[in-house]
C-alpha positions as CSV (number, residue, x, y, z in Angstrom):
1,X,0.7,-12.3,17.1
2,X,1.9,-9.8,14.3
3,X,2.3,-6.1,15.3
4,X,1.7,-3.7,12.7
5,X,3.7,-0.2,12.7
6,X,1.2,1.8,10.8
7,X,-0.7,4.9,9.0
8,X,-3.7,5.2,7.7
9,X,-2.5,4.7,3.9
10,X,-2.6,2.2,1.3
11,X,0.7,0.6,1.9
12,X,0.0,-0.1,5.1
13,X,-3.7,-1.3,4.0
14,X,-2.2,-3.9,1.6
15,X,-0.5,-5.5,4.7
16,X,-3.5,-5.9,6.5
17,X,-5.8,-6.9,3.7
18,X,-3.2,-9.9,3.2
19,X,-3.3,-10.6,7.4
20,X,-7.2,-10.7,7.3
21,X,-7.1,-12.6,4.1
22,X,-4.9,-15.4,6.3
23,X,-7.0,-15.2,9.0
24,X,-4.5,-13.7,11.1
25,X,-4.9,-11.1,13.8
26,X,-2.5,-8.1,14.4
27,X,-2.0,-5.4,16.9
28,X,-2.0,-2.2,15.0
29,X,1.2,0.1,16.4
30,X,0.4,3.8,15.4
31,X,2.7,6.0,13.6
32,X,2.4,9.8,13.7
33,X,3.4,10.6,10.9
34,X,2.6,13.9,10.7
35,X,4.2,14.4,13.9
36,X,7.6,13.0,12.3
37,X,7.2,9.8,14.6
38,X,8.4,7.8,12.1
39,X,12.3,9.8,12.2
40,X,12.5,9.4,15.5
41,X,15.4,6.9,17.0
42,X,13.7,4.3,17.8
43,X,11.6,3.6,14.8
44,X,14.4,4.1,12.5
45,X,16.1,1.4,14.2
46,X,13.3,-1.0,13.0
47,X,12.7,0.8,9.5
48,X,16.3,2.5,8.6
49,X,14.2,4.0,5.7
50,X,12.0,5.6,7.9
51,X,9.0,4.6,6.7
52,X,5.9,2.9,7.1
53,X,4.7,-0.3,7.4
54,X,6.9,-2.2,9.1
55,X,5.9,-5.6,10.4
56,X,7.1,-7.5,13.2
57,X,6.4,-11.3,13.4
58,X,6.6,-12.9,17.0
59,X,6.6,-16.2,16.0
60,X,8.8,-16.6,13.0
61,X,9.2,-19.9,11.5
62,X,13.0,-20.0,13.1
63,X,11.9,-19.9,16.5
64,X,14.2,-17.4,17.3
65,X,14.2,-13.6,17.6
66,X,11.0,-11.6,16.1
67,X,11.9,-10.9,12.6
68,X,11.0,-7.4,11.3
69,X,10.6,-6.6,8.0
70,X,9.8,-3.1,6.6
71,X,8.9,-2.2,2.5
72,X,4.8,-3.4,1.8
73,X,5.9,-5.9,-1.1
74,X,8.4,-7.7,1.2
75,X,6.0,-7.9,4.2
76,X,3.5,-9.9,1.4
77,X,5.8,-11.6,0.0
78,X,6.9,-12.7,3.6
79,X,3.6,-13.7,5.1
80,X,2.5,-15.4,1.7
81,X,6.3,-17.7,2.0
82,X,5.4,-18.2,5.4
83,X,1.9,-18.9,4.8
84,X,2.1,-20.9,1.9
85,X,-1.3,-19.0,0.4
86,X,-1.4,-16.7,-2.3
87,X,1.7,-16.9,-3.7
88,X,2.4,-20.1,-6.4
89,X,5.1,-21.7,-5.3
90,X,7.2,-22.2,-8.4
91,X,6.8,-21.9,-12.2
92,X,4.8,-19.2,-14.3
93,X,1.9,-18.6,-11.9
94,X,4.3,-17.2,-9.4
95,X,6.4,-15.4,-12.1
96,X,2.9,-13.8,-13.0
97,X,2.2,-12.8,-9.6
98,X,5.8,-11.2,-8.7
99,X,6.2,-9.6,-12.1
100,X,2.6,-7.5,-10.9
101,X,4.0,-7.2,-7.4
102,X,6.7,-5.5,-8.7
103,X,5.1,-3.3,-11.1
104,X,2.6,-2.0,-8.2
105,X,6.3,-1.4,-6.3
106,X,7.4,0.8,-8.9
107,X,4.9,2.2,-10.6
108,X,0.8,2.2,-9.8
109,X,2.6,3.0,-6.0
110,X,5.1,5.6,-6.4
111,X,3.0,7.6,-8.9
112,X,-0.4,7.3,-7.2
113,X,2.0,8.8,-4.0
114,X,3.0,11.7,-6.3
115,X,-0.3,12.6,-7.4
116,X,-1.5,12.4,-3.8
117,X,1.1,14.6,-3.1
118,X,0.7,17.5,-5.6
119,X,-3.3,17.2,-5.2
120,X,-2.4,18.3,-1.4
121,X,0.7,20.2,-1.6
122,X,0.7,22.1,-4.7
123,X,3.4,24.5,-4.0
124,X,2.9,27.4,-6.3
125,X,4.4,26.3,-9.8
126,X,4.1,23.1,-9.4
127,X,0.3,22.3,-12.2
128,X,3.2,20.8,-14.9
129,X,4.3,18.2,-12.3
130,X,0.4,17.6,-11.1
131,X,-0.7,17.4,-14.5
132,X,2.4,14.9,-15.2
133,X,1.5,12.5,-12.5
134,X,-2.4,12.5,-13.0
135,X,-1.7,11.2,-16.9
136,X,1.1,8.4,-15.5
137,X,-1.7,7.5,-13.0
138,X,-4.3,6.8,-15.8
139,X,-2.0,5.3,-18.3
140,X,-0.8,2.4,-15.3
141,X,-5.0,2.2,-14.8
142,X,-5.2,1.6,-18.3
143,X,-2.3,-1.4,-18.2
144,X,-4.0,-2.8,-15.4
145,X,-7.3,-2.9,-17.1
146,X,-6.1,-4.5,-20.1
147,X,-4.3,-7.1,-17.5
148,X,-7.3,-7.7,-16.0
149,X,-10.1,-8.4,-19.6
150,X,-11.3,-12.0,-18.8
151,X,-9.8,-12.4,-15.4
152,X,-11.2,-12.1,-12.3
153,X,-8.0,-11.2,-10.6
154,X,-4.5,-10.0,-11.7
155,X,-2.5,-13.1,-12.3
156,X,-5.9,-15.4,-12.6
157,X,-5.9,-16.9,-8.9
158,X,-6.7,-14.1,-6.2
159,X,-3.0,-13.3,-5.1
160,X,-0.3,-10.3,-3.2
161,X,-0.7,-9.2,-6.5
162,X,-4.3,-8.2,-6.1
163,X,-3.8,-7.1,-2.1
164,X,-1.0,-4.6,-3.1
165,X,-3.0,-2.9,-6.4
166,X,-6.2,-2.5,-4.8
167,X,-5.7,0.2,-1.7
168,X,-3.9,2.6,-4.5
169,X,-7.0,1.8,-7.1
170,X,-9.5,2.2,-4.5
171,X,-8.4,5.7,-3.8
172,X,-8.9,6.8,-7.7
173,X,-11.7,9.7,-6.5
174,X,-9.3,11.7,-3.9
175,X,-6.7,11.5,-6.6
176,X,-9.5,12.7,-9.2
177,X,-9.6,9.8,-11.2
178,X,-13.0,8.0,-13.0
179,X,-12.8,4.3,-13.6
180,X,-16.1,3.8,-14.7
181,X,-15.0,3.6,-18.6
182,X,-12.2,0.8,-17.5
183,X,-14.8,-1.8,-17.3
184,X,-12.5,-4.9,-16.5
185,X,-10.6,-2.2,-13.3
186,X,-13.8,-1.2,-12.3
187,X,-15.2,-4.9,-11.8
188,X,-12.1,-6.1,-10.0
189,X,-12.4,-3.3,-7.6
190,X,-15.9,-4.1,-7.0
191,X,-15.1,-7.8,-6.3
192,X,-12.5,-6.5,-4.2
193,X,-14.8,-4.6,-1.8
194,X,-17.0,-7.5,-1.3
195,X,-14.4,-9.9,0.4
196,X,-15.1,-10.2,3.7
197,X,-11.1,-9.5,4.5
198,X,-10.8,-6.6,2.8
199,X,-13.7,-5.4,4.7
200,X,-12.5,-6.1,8.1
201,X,-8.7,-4.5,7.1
202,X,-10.3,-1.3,6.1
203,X,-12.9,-1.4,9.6
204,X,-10.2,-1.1,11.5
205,X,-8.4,2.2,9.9
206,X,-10.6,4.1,12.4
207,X,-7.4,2.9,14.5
208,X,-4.9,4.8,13.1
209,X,-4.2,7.7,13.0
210,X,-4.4,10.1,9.7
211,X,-3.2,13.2,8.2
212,X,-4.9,16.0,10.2
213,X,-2.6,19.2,9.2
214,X,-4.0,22.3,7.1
215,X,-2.3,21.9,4.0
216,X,-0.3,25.2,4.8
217,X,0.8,22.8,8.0
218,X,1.2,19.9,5.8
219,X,3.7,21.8,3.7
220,X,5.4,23.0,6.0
221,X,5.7,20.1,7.3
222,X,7.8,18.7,4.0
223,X,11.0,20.9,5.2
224,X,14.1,18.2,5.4
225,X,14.3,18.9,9.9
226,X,11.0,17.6,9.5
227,X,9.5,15.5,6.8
228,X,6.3,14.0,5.9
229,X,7.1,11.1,3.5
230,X,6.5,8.6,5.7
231,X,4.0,6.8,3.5
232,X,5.8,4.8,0.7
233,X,7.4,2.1,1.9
């Protein structure tokens, strides 16, 4: 069985999306991350960047030791070798799919994070860098729409592309964003939310455990002894 070091956040959502997608089950390991949990000793030794997911297979294709892998677009990438679903294996098809992999990595991802993080932080000062992150934020929803005109899903055939894009889309309203004019987004998402994996992955989040500070607390929180950026990997 997979274990699943975790926190109720889309990185960790993509990981389980693709596991219910392979018809796999998982034991869900809780992170308190607002507790700094994830700096702690012991989980640094399985994720040196301190950071959440990390998966753990018990059964690795080696036979030997459980492997561990830590960063979201590895762990798909991982289960979809191993799996030999969702992922072409050679040619253009899979250079489609890891060239949006990688986008999500580095951009819809680490902005999204950013305006999440100045929607609940806001430190006095900070509306230019809010403001910043909210355009970035609708000008990668824009790409992806454009990506996505006469396609069902991101690289044609449902894919880790599509598992890592949707938790971050699916949580345009906290980070104040409208879709409904981004016709082709606003489709995919709703295909999205009617696969029966998807469902099940986002079922169990009752399981982990969230962000439950004030956001006085949570800001706090953010001082360097401490830290709360537990959330990106």
């Amino acid at each position: 069985m997979y274990e699943v070091y975790a926190f109720a956040s889309p990185n960790v959502y993509k990981v389980t999306v693709c596991l219910a997608e392979l018809g796999q089950d998982w034991l869900d390991r809780p992170v308190l991350a607002d507790q700094g949990e994830q700096h702690s000793a012991e989980f640094l030794r399985l994720s040196p960047n301190g950071r959440v997911p990390v998966l753990i297979d018990n059964a690795p294709v080696d036979c030997g030791e459980p492997a561990v892998i830590w960063e979201s677009g590895a762990i798909l990438f991982y289960l979809a070798e191993k799996h030999g679903r969702f992922l072409p294996e050679r040619g253009r098809a899979r250079n489609e799919v890891m060239k949006w992999l990688f986008w999500q990595m580095a951009g819809l991802g680490p902005m999204s994070g950013q305006n999440a993080h100045f929607l609940q932080y806001n430190p006095p000062g900070s509306d230019y860098a809010q403001q910043r992150y909210h355009i970035e934020v609708e000008r990668l929803y824009r790409v992806l729409n454009r990506q996505l005109e006469g396609r069902d899903f991101i690289a044609d055939d449902y894919s880790i592309a599509d598992m890592a894009c949707y938790p971050w889309v699916r949580m345009h309203r906290p980070l104040q964003h409208e879709i409904g004019g981004l016709a082709a987004l606003r489709d995919w998402v709703d295909r999205m939310n009617e696969r029966e994996a998807v469902a099940l992955a986002y079922e169990r989040r009752g399981r982990l455990p969230a962000l439950t500070a004030t956001k006085q607390e949570r800001w706090d929180a953010m001082r360097p002894e401490r830290g709360l950026a537990a959330l990106g990997g």
